[in-house]
C-alpha positions as CSV (number, residue, x, y, z in Angstrom):
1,X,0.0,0.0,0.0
2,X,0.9,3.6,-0.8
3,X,1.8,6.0,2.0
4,X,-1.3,8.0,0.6
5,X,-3.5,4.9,0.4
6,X,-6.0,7.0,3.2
7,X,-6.3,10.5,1.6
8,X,-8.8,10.6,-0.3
9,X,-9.5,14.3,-2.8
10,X,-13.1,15.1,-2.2
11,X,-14.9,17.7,-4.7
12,X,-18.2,19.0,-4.2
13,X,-17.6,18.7,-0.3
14,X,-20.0,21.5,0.5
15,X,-23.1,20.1,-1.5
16,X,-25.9,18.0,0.5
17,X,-24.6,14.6,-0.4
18,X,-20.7,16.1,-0.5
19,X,-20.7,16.6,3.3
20,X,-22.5,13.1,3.9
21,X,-19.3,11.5,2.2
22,X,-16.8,13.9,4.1
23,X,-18.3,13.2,7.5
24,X,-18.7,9.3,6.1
25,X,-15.0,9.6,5.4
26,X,-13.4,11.2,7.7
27,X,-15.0,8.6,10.4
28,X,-13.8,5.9,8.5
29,X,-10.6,7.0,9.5
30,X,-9.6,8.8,5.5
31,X,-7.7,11.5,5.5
32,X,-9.8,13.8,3.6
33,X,-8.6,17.2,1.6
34,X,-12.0,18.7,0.4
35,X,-12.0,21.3,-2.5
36,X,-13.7,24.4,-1.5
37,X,-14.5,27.6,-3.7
38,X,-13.7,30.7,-1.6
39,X,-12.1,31.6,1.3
40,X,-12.8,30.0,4.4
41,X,-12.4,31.8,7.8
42,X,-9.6,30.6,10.3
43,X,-12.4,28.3,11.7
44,X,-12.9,26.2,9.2
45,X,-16.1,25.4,6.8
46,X,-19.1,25.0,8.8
47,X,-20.2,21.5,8.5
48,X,-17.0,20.0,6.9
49,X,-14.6,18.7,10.9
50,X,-11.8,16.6,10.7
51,X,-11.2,17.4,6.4
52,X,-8.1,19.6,4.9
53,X,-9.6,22.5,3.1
54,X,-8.0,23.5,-0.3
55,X,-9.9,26.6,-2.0
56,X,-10.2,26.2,-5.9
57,X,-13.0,26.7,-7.9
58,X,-13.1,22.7,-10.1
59,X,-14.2,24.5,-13.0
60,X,-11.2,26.4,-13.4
61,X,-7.9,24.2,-14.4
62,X,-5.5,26.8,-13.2
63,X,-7.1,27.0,-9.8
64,X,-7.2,23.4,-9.1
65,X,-3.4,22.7,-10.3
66,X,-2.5,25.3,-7.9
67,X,-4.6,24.2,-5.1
68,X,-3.4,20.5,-5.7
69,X,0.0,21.3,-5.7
70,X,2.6,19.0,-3.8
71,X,-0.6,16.3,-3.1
72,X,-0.7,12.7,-3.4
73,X,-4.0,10.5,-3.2
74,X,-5.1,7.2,-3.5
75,X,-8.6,8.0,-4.7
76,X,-10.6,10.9,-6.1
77,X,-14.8,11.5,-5.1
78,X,-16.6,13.5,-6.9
79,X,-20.3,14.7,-5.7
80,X,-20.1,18.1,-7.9
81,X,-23.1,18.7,-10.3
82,X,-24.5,21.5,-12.3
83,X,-26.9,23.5,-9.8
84,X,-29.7,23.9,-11.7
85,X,-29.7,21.6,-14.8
86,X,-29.2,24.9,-17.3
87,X,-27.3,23.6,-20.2
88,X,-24.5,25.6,-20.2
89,X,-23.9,25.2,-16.6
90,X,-24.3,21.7,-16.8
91,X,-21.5,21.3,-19.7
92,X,-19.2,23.2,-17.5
93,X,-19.7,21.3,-14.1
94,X,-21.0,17.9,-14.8
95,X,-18.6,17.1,-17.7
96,X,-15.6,19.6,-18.0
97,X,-15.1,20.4,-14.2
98,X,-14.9,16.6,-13.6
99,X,-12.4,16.4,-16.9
100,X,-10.0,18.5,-14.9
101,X,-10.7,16.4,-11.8
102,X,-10.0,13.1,-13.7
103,X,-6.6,15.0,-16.0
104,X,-5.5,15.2,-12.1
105,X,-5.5,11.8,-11.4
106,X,-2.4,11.2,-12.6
107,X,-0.7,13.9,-10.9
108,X,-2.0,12.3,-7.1
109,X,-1.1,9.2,-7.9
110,X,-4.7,8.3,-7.6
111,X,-5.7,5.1,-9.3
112,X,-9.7,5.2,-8.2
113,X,-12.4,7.7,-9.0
114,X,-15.8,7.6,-7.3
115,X,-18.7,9.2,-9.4
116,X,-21.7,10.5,-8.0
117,X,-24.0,10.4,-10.9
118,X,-28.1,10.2,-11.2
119,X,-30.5,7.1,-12.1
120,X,-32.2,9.8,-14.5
121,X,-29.1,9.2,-16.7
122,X,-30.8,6.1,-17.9
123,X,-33.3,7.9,-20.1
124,X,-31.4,10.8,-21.1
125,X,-33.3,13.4,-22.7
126,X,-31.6,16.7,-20.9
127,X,-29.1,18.7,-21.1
128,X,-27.6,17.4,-17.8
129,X,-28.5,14.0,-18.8
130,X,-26.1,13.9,-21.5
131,X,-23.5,16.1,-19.8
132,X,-23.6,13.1,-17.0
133,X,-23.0,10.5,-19.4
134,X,-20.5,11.9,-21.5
135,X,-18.3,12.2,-18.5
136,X,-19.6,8.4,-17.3
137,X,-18.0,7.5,-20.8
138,X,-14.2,9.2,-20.6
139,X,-14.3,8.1,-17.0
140,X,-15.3,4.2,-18.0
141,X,-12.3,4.6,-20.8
142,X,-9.9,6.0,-18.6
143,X,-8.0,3.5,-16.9
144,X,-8.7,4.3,-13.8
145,X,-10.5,1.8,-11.7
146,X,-14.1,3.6,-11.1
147,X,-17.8,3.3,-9.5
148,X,-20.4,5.5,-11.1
149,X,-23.3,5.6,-8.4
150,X,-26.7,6.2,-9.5
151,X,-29.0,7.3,-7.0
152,X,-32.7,7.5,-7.1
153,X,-34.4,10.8,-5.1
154,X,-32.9,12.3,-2.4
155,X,-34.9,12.5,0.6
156,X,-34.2,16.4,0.3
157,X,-36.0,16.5,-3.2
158,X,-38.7,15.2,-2.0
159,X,-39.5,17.5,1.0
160,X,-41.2,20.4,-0.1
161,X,-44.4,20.0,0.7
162,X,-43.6,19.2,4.0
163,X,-44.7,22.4,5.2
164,X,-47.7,22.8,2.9
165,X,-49.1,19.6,4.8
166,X,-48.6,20.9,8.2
167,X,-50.5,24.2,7.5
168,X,-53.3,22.3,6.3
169,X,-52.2,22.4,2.3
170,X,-53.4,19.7,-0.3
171,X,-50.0,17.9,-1.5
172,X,-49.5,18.6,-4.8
173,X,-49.4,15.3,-7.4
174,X,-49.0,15.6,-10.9
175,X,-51.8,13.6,-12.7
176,X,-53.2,11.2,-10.5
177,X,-49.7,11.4,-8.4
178,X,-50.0,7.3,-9.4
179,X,-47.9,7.2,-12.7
180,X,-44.2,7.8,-11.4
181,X,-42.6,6.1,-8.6
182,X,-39.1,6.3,-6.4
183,X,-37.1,4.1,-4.2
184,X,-35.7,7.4,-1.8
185,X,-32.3,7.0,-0.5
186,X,-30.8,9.2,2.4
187,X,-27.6,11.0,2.6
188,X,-25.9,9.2,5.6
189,X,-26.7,5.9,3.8
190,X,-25.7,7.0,0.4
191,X,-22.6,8.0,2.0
192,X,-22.4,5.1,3.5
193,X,-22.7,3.3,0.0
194,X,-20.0,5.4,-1.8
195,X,-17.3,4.7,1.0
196,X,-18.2,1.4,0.5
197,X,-17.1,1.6,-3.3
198,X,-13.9,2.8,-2.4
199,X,-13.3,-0.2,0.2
200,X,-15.1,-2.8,-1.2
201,X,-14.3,-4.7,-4.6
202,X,-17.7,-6.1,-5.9
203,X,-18.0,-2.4,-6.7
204,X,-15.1,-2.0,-8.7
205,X,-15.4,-0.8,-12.8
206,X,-18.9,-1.0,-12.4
207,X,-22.4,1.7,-13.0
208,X,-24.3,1.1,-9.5
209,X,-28.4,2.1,-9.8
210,X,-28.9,2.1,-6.0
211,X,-32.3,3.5,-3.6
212,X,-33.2,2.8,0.0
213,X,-35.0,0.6,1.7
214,X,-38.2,-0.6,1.8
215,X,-40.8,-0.5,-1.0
216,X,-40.9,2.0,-4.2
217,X,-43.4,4.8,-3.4
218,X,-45.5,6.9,-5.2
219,X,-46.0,11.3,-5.4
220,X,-49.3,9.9,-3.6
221,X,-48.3,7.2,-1.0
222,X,-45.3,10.6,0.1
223,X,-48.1,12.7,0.3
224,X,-50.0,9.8,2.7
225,X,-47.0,9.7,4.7
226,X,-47.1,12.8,5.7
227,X,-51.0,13.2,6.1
228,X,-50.4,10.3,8.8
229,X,-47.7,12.1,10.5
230,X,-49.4,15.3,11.0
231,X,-52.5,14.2,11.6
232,X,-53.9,16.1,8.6
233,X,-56.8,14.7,6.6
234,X,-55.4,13.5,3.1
235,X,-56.0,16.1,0.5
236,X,-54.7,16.2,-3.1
237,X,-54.6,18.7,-5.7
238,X,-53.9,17.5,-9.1
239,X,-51.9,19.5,-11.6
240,X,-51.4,18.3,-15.6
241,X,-48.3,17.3,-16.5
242,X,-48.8,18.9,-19.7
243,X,-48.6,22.4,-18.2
244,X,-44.7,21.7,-18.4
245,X,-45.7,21.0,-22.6
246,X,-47.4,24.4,-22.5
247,X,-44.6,26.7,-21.2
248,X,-42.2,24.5,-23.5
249,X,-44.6,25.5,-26.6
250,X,-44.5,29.1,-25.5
251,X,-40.5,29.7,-24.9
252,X,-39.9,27.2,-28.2
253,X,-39.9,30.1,-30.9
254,X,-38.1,32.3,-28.7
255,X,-35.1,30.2,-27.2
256,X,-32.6,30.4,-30.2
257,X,-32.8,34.3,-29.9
258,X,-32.7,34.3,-26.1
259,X,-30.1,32.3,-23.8
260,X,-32.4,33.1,-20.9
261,X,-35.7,31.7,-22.4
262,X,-33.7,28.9,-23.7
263,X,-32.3,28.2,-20.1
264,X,-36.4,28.7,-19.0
265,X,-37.4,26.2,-21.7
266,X,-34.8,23.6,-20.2
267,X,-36.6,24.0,-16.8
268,X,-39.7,23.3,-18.0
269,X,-38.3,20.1,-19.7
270,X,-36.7,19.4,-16.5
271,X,-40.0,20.0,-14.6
272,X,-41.7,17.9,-17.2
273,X,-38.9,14.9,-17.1
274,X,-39.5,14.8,-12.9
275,X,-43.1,14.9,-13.1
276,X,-43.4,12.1,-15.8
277,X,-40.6,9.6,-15.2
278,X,-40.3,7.0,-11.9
279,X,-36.7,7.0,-10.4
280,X,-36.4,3.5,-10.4
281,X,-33.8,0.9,-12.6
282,X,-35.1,1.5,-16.5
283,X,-35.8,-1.9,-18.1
284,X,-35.1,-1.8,-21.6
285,X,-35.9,-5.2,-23.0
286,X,-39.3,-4.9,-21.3
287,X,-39.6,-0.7,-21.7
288,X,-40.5,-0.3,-18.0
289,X,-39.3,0.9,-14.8
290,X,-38.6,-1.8,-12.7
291,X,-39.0,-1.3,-8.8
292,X,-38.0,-4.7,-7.7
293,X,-34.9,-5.0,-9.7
294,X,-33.8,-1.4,-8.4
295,X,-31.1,-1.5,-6.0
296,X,-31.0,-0.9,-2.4
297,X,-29.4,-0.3,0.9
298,X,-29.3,1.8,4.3
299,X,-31.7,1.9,7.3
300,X,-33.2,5.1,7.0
301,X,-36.7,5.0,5.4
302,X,-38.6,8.4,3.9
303,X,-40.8,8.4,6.9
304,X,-38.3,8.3,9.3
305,X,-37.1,11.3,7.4
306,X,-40.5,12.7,7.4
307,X,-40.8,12.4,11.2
308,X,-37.6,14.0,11.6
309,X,-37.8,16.7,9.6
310,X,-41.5,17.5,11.4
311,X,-39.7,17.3,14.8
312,X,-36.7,19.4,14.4
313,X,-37.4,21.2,11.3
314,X,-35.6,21.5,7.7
315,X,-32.2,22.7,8.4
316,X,-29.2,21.1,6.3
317,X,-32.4,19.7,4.1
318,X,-33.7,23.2,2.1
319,X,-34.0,22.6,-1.9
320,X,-32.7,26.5,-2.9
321,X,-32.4,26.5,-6.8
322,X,-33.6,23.0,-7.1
323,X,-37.2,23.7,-5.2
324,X,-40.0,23.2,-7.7
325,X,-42.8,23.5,-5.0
């Protein structure tokens, strides 16, 4: 074993699922140098104890050669990704800023690279999508013994309506909140899972679809969940998914001339994609989603989460640019 066999380089440290895998990490005994844009104070990053800070922005090659400088590690982990979905930021972060991740490789001496990567990849049809999976390509081609995890929702993504509910609200469902369903996985245990790739073989050179536990649910059996733990009667309120086709129709003729309306036309595909699609392991032979061939692991169910959340309130869990609700 290398004398850097436990430091591990850590990009998108700061995001929701990023300080999961730090704290993960860092309690597995790793030492852990987490990329940071900006300029921390002299105590630290809020939320990120026992990691090395190094400030570099990923998307900037100069930056991270500088801020890498004189490092060697075993394994790279990158949870970075595009903050809203927008094309352009999405060609920047999910493919080129994990480019310059992976041209560093070689430089650490690092000979694995963890990928945080979405289930949503398997039907591509957005911008993101196909920024995801050209990366998921050069990374699979690289050399570089890798595991792409695929998650299903976050527990986060699926918690705005939380307070809706509790002030009495319908939950919002698109069609009859039936069509689309999810296997929700939490941050502790899919930080749990991508330590795992790094430690365990099984997981080596391989794309990993993964949920939690328990069954697949519904927009409808969420929004039961939470009736039963507020004590709230059940009331729906059913929206079209074809509003999404609407705005699409409208911003359409105008995108090509407009980067903004374009960027506002990919949201509403996005919106639409969400709304439409399950979050579950795509089977092609058959064309259907497949709940019981999806993936899973951890403890932590969605209504734990749910009961959490209601008890000590949303912090560490708000949506910010990705809220749709």
């Amino acid at each position: 074993m290398a004398e850097h066999s436990g430091t591990v380089l850590l990009a998108g440290a700061t995001g929701y699922i990023g300080r999961a895998v730090a704290a993960k990490l860092v309690g597995r005994g790793y030492r852990v140098v987490a990329l940071v844009r900006g300029n921390p104070d002299r105590s630290g990053v809020p939320g990120l104890p026992g990691c090395e800070v190094r400030i570099a922005r990923v998307t900037d090659p100069a930056e991270l050669e500088a801020a890498l400088a004189g490092l060697r590690a075993a394994a790279i982990v990158s949870c970075i990704a595009s903050r809203n979905g927008a094309p352009d930021d999405a060609w920047r972060v999910d493919y080129r800023a994990n480019q310059h991740l992976l041209s560093a490789a070689d430089r650490l001496g690092a000979d694995k690279f963890i990928l945080l990567s979405a289930i949503c990849v398997q039907k591509p049809l957005l911008a993101f999508q196909h920024a995801k999976l050209a990366f998921e390509k050069e990374l699979r081609e690289s050399g570089l013994d890798y595991s792409i995890v695929r998650p299903t929702a976050f527990f986060k993504s699926l918690s705005g309506q939380i307070e809706r509910v509790r002030r009495g609200k319908a939950f919002i469902v698109f069609g009859n909140g039936t069509e689309t369903a999810c296997k929700p996985i939490g941050e502790r245990d899919l930080a749990s899972f991508m330590a795992d790739c790094l430690e365990q073989s099984r997981f080596r050179n391989r794309v990993l679809p993964i949920g939690g536990p328990g069954d697949a649910l519904t927009p409808r059996e969420q929004g039961a969940l939470l009736f039963e733990l507020t004590g709230m009667p059940p009331k729906y309120r059913k929206v079209p998914a074809g509003m999404f086709d609407a705005v699409i129709a409208l911003l359409a003729p105008f995108a090509r001339l407009s980067p903004k309306l374009a960027a506002k036309a990919e949201f509403a595909r996005i919106g639409r994609y969400y709304a439409t699609e399950s979050m579950l392991l795509w089977d092609a032979e058959n064309d259907r989603y497949d709940a019981e061939a999806t993936p899973a692991t951890g403890t932590e169910t969605l209504r734990d989460h749910y009961a959490r959340m209601l008890r000590e309130g949303p912090a560490g869990q708000e949506l910010g640019d990705h809220k749709l609700f």
